[in-house]
N, C-alpha and C positions, 0 to 999 in steps of 0.2 A: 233837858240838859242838866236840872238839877242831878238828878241820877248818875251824869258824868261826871259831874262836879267831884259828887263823894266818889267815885270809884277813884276816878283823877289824887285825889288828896288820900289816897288809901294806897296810890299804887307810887305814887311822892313819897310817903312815910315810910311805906316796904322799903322803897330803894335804898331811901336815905341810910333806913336803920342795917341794912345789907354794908354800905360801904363805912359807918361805923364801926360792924365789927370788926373789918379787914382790918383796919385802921387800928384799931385796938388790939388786932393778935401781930400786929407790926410793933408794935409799941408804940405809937404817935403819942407826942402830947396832945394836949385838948383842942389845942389850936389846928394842928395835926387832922385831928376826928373828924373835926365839924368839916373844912376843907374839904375833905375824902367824902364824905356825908353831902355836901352840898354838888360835889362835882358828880358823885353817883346818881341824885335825885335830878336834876336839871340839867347835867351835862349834856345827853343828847339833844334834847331841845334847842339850847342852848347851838350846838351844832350848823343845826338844821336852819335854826334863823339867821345865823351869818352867813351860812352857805347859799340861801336866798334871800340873802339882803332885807327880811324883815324887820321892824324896828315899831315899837321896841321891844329888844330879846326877851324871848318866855320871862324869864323872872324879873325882869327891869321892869315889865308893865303891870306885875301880879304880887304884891307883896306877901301875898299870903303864902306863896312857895317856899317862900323865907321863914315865916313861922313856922309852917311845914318841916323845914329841915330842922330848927331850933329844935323842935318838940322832940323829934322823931330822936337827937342827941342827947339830951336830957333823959330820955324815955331810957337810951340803951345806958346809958353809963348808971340807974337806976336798977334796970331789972337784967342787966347782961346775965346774968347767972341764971337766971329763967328765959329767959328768950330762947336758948335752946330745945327747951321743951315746946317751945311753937312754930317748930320747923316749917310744919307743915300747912300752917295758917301762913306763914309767910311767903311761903311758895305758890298758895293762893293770892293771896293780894299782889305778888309781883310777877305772877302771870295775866290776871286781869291786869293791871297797871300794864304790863306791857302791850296786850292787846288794844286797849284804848291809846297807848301814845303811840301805834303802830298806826291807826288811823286818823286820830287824830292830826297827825302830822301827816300824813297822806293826803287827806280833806284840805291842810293848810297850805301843800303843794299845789292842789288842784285852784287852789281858790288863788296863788297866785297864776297861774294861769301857765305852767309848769307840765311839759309834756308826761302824759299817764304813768311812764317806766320812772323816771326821774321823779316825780312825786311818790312811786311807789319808795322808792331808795330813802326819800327823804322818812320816811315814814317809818323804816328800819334802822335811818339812824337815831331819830326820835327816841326811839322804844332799847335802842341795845348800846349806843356808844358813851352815855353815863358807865355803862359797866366795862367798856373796855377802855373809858380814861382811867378809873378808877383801878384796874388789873395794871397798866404802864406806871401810875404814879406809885404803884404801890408794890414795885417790880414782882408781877405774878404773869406768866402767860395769858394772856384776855382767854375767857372761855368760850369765847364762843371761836377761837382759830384752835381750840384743842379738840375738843370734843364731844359738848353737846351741843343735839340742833335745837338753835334758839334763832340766830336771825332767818334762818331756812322759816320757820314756823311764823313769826313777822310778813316774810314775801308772800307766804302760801295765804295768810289770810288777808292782806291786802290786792292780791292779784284777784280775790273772792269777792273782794267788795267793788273791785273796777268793773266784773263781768256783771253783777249785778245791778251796779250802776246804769253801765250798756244798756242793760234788756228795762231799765225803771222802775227796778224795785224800791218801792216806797223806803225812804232813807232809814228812817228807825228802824225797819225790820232788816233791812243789809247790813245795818252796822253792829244788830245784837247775833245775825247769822257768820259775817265775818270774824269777830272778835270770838266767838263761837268755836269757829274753829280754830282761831291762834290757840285758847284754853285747853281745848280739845289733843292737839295735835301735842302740846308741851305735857298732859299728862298722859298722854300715851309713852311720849317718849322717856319720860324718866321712872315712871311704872317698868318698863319692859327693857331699859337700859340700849336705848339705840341711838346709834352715833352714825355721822357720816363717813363713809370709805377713808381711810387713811393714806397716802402714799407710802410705801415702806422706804426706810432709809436706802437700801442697797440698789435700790434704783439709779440712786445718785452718785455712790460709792464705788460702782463695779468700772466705772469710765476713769475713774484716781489712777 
């Protein structure tokens, strides 16, 4: 668990620093930042535990999420000018991140005793709806109803870890093969630039 621990506190400080930026090419004040910053990093969580009545919510019983988000605002308003140049460490940690809070909140589902589908959801919202409170507050379309597959890549690797579950696969090695493929599946897809089917407007237009 220690090894979750750091990914866990790695894929917090991605997010964090993700919804800082937004927040800073909005022009927020600081109060502003940190806000955006904290509702990106724990918001899904955050979620997930009042939607199943958990207590107490991810950051209420962990202060260290808290310092997590401080650092990670500190960090960007320090090095904003260079963090661009580590796009792609970033998109590293906040695809791990997301693949651990995609089961870890799966796991927290199951563990309230929370039928399989519905812990799988909760485990999608874990992992992706910090990032589309963060798109509403910060009026941007959420990305993951535009166009890349990211919650899609969430279900596929949680739906991996229930079947493996099923059959008894020894827990550590389902949760490094699940998360596996959430990794997997997210740099395929933005390597190769694929998106899920669009509706075209005129579907809806040609009945006007």
């Amino acid at each position: 668990m220690n090894v979750l621990f750091v990914i866990d506190v790695l894929g917090t400080f991605a997010f964090a620093i993700s919804g800082a930026l937004v927040a800073l090419e909005k022009k927020f004040d600081m109060f502003g930042v940190l806000i955006i910053a904290f509702v990106t990093a724990v918001g899904g969580g955050m979620l997930r535990d009042i939607l199943i009545d958990a207590h107490p919510i991810n950051w209420i019983g962990n202060l260290n999420y808290v310092y997590i988000i401080f650092a990670a605002v500190v960090f960007t308003f320090l090095f904003k000018s260079k963090i661009a140049h580590l796009s792609k460490t970033m998109f590293l940690f906040d695809t791990i991140g997301i693949s651990v809070f995609t089961l870890l909140g799966l796991k927290k589902g199951l563990a309230f005793n929370l039928h399989p589908i519905i812990a799988l959801i909760m485990g999608m919202i874990s992992a992706v709806f910090g990032g589309v409170l963060r798109d509403v507050l910060t009026n941007n379309i959420p990305l993951i109803f535009e166009k890349e597959i990211y919650a899609s890549a969430c279900l596929a690797g949680g739906i991996i870890y229930l079947i493996l579950s099923y059959l008894n696969v020894e827990e550590n090695v389902n949760f490094v093969i699940s998360a596996s493929v959430i990794v997997a599946i997210r740099v395929v897809v933005v390597k190769f630039k694929l998106e899920l089917p669009k509706i075209e407007n005129d579907l809806f237009t040609k009945h006007k």
